[in-house]
N, C-alpha and C positions, 0 to 999 in steps of 0.2 A: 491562342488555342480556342475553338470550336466547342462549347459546354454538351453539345448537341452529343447524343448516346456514348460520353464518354465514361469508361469505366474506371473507378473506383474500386481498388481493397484496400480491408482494414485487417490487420492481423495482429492476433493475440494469442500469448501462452500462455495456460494456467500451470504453478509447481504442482514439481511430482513431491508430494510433504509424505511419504511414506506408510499412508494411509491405505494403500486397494483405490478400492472404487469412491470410495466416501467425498474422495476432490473432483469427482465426476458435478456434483451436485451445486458446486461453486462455480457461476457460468463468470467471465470475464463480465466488470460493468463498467470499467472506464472507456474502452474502446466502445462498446454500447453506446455511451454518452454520446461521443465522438458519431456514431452511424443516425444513430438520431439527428443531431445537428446535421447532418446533412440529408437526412429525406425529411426532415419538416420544412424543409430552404426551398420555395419556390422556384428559388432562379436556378436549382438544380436535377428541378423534377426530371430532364431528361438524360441525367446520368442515373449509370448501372453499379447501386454499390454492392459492393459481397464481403462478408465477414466469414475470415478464416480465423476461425476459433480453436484452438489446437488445445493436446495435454500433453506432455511429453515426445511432442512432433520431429524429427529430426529432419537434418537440413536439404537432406534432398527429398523428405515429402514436401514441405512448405515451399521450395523451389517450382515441385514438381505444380503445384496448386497455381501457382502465379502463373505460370508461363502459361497454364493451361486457359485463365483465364485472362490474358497478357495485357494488363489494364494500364493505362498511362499515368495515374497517381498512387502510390503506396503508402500506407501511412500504420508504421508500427508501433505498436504499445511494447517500450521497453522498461522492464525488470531487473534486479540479481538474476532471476533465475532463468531470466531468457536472452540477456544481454551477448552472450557469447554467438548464441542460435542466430540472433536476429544481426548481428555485425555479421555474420558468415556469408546468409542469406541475401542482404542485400550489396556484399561486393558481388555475389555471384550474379543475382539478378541484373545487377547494373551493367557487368561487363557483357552480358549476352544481349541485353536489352537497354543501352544505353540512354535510350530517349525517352525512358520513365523515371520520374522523378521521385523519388523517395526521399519522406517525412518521418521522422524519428520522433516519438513524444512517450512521454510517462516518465518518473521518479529517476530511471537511471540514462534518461537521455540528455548530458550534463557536457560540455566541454570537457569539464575536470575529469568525465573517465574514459572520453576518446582520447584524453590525453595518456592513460595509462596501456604500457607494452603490448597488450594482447588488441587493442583498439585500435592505435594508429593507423594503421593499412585502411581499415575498413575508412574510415572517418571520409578520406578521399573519396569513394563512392556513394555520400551522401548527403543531399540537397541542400538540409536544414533539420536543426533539430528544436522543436518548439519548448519554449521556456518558460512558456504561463499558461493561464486557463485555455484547455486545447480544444474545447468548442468550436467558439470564434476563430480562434487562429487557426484550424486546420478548413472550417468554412472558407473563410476567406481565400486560400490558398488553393481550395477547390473551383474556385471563382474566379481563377486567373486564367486569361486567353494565354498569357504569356508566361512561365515557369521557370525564365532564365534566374541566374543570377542576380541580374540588375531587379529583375521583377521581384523576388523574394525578398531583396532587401528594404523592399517598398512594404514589408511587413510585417505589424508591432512583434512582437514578442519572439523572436527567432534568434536561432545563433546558427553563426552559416562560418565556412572554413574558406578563407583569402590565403593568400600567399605567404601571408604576415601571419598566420593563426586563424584563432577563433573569435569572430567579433558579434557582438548584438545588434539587434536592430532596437529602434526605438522602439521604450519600455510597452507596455500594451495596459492601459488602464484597466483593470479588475473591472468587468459590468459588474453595474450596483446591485441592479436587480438582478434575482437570479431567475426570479420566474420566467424571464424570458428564454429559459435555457430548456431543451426540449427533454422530453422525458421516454428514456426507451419501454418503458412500461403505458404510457399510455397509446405508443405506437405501435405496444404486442410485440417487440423486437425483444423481450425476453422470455426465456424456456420456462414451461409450468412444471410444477413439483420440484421445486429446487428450490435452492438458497435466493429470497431476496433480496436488494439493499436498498434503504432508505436515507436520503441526505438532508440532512434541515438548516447546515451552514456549512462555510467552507473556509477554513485556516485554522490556527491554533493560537490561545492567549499567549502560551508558554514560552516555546520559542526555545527551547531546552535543545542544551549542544551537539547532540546523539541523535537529533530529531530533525527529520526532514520534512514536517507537516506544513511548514508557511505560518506568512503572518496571520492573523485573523485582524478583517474588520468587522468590528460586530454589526454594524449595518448591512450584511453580506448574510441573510439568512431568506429563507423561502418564506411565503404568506401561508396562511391560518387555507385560504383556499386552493394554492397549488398542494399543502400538502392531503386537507382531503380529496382531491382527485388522487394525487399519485398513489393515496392509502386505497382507496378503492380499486385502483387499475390491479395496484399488487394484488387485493384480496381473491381478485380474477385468476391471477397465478395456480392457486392453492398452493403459496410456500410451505415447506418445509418447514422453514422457520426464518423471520425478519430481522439482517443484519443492519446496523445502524453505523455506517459509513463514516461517521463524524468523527473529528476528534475525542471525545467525552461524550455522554449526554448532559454533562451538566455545565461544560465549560461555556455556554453560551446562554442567558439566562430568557432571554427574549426569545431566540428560534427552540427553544424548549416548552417555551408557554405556548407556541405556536403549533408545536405540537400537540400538547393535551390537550388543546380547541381544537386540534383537527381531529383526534382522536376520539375526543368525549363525544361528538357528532358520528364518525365511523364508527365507533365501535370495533376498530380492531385488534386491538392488541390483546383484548379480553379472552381471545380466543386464537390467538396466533404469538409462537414463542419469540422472544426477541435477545437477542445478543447485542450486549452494547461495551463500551470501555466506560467507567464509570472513574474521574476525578475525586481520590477520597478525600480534599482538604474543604470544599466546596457542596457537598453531601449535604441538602438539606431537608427538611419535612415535605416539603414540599415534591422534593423527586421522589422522596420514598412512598408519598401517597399514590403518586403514579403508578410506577415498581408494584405497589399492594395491588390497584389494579389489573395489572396484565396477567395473564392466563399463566406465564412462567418465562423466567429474566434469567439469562447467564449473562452474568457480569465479569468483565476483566479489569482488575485493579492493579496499574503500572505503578509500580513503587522503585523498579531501577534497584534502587537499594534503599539500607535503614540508615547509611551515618550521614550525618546533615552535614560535614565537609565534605563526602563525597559528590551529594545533591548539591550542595553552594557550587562545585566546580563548576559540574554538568549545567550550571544554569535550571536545576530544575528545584520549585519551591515547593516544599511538599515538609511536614511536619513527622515525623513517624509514628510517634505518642496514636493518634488518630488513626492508625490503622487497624488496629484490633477489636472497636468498636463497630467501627464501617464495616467488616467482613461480620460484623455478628449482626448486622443491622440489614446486610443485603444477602446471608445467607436463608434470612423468612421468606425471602421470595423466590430464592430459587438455585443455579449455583455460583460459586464463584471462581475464577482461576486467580492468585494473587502473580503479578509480572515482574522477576527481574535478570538483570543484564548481568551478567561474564565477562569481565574485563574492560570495567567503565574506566578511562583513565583517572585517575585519582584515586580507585579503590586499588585495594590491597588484598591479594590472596586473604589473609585470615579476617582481614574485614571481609570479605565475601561469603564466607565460612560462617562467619554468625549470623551476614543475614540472611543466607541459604537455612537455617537452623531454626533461627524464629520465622521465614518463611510456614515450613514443614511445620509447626508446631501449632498453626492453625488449622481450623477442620473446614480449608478448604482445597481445591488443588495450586497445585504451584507450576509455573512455567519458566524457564529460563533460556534465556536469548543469547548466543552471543553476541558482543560489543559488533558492529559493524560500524567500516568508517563511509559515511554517506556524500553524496553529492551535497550541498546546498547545508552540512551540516559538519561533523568530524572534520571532514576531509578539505574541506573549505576555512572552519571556523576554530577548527583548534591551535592552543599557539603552538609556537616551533618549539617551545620547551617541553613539549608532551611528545617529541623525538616516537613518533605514532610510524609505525609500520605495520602494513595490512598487506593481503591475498588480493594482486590485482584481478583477478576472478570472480572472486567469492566477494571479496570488502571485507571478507571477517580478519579483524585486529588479529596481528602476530606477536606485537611487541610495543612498552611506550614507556612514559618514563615510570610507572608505579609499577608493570606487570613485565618483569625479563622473561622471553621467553619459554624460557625453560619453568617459570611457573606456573605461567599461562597454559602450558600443554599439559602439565601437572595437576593444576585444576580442573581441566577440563576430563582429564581422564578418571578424576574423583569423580567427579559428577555423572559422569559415564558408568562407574563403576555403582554408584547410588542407586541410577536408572536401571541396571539390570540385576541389582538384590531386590530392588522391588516388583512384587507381582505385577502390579498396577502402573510399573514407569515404560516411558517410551525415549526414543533418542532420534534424530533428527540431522540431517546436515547443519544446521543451525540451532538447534533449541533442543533441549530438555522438555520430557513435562512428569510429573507426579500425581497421578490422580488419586483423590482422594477415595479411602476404600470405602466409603457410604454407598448405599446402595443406589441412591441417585444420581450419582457420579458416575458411577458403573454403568448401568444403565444409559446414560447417556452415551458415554464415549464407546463402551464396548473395550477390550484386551485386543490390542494389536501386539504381537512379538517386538523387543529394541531393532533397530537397526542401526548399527555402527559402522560408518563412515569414514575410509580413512584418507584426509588429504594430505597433500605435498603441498606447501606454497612456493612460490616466490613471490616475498613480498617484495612492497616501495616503499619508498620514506614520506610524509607528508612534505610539502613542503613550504 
């Protein structure tokens, strides 16, 4: 194939989280990535790319958008919450325009959930789904004369569908450096007065069994000098306020010190809000002096749960004792949301109960998740004794071996029922949250009405 004025889309949905307009302000940044990588690439200066960035887009506008633009490589950013949109879309696309090849990438583009009832069909009309950093692998991909079959298997990191299933290509080595990876902020490919994101590494220590973040190498962080450039591009933005993409900010000790060097030189944080996930077992002077720095920090602290055999299951190490400090130690700076899950397998209804309770019982807000079984996580890594059945739609758990259904819906409809006695609570297809009634809490979030969701599953079994 001919590189020469060939077109290029990249398409992304952002969720509808029940907010109005306020997810307006959240532009896609992975696909970003992704469109960067390819107009900073020489050898593709004379292709046409287009980013179809949607919110709640239905299948025949995003149909309607392709064909209009009828581009010979597709390449979508799948989600939960777009997964169903974007398997629709591209049987449709394919079958009307079968000599376009479409690339699947993001969190829920997994073999293990084209394997589930509502995906199968689609799977057939779709090239490859990319399985590592999708930078490179979607460059390269755009770099090919040739798009066959044969060709694509010539390339790391993919999983492609044969006759036999679903197979991988050779593994795709994680580049070391990330600096070489392009930045949609300093090529102005993101919208000003919005939400920005910042990234200063990429994987997670943890590795906890609910968790689809990847491994972390800590060698795998940005330099003191890509991040003051990218600090500067954003400040050009005029965010909103600066989301920090990472797993933590503390899980990574070295791209955090690379931070405050690029910071203590920009100057920005001092005057620009930032929202980060904050690791409470790893909480040191040293992050707090930062945190004292910035102009103003919402901090979310994942705690999943309090009883330490439910954490020993889940693979996640985490102390509890240490949470009521840290929430009093990072509410001087700003706010906090405390985080936990709905039906971790291992927990228990009335263990849930208590730590929903000492949750609430801190003066900060509370958010709560349901259990979802993930690609590369649950749904891959749980054993078969946790007899896990989830919403092949949704992911969210139905039933396992700690939580029988019928008390799982029981819970969930307490917690429902928590959210809408409280002035201040909201409800979610996914999540709970409790805002705390200070006036800075308030202030920030604002009083949106509950909205209560009702689904039907059919679940599957893990297997």
């Amino acid at each position: 194939m001919n590189n020469v004025h060939q077109r290029i889309a990249l398409v992304s949905l952002s969720p509808d989280l029940a907010q109005g307009d306020r997810m307006s302000i959240f532009p896609s940044y992975g696909v970003r990535r992704i469109q960067a990588a390819l107009t900073a690439d020489p050898a593709l200066q004379d292709c046409e790319v287009r980013l179809i960035d949607r919110r709640c887009a239905s299948v025949e506008e995003l149909l309607s958008a392709l064909l209009e633009f009828d581009p010979q490589l597709v390449g979508f950013s799948t989600y939960i919450w777009s997964m169903s949109t974007v398997a629709a879309v591209a049987t449709q696309l394919k079958q009307l325009r079968p000599e376009t090849t479409i690339i699947l990438g993001g969190p829920s583009a997994r073999p293990e959930v084209f394997n589930l009832p509502p995906y199968t069909h689609a799977a057939k009309f779709v090239d490859a789904l990319v399985v590592s950093d999708g930078e490179e692998t979607f460059r390269e991909i755009a770099a090919l004369r040739d798009r066959s079959s044969a060709s694509l298997a010539n390339v790391a990191g993919l999983a492609l569908l044969s006759p036999f299933g679903w197979t991988r290509t050779s593994e795709r080595i994680p580049n070391p450096d990330l600096d070489t990876i392009a930045s949609p902020f300093l090529q102005k490919l993101m919208p000003a007065n919005h939400v920005a994101y910042l990234e200063t590494f990429r994987g997670c220590p943890l590795s906890c069994m609910f968790c689809q973040w990847g491994v972390m190498d800590s060698k795998r962080r940005f330099s003191v000098d890509y991040l003051k450039r990218e600090l500067r591009a954003i400040k050009e933005t005029t965010p909103q306020f600066t989301y920090l993409v990472d797993a933590a900010l503390n899980l990574n000790l070295a791209a955090f010190r690379n931070l405050v060097e690029a910071d203590n030189e920009v100057g920005f944080f001092a005057n620009n809000p930032l929202i980060c996930e904050v690791y409470p077992n790893l909480l040191t002077s040293e992050h707090l002096r930062f945190l004292e720095k910035s102009g103003h920090v919402h901090a979310g602290v994942g705690v999943q749960s309090l009883d330490p055999k439910v954490l020993s299951s889940a693979d996640r190490p985490f102390k509890p004792q240490h949470l009521r400090p840290v929430i009093e130690q990072l509410l001087q700076f700003g706010l906090v949301d405390v985080e936990i899950i709905l039906g971790l397998p291992g927990d228990t209804p009335d263990q849930f109960r208590r730590t929903l309770d000492e949750a609430l019982s801190l003066s900060c807000s509370v958010r709560v998740f349901r259990c979802l079984i993930l690609p590369d996580a649950l749904m891959t890594r749980a054993p078969r004794e946790y007899q896990i059945r989830f919403d092949p739609h949704t992911l969210m758990m139905t039933s396992c071996h700690t939580w029988p259904e019928r008390d799982l819906v029981a819970t969930q409809e307490y917690v429902t029922g928590l959210a809408d006695a409280n002035p201040y609570g909201l409800t979610g297809d996914y999540w709970w949250h409790f805002c705390s009634d200070t006036p800075a809490f308030l202030r920030a979030y604002g009083y949106i009405p509950a909205e209560n969701t009702s689904l039907n599953p059919s679940p599957v079994e893990v297997q």
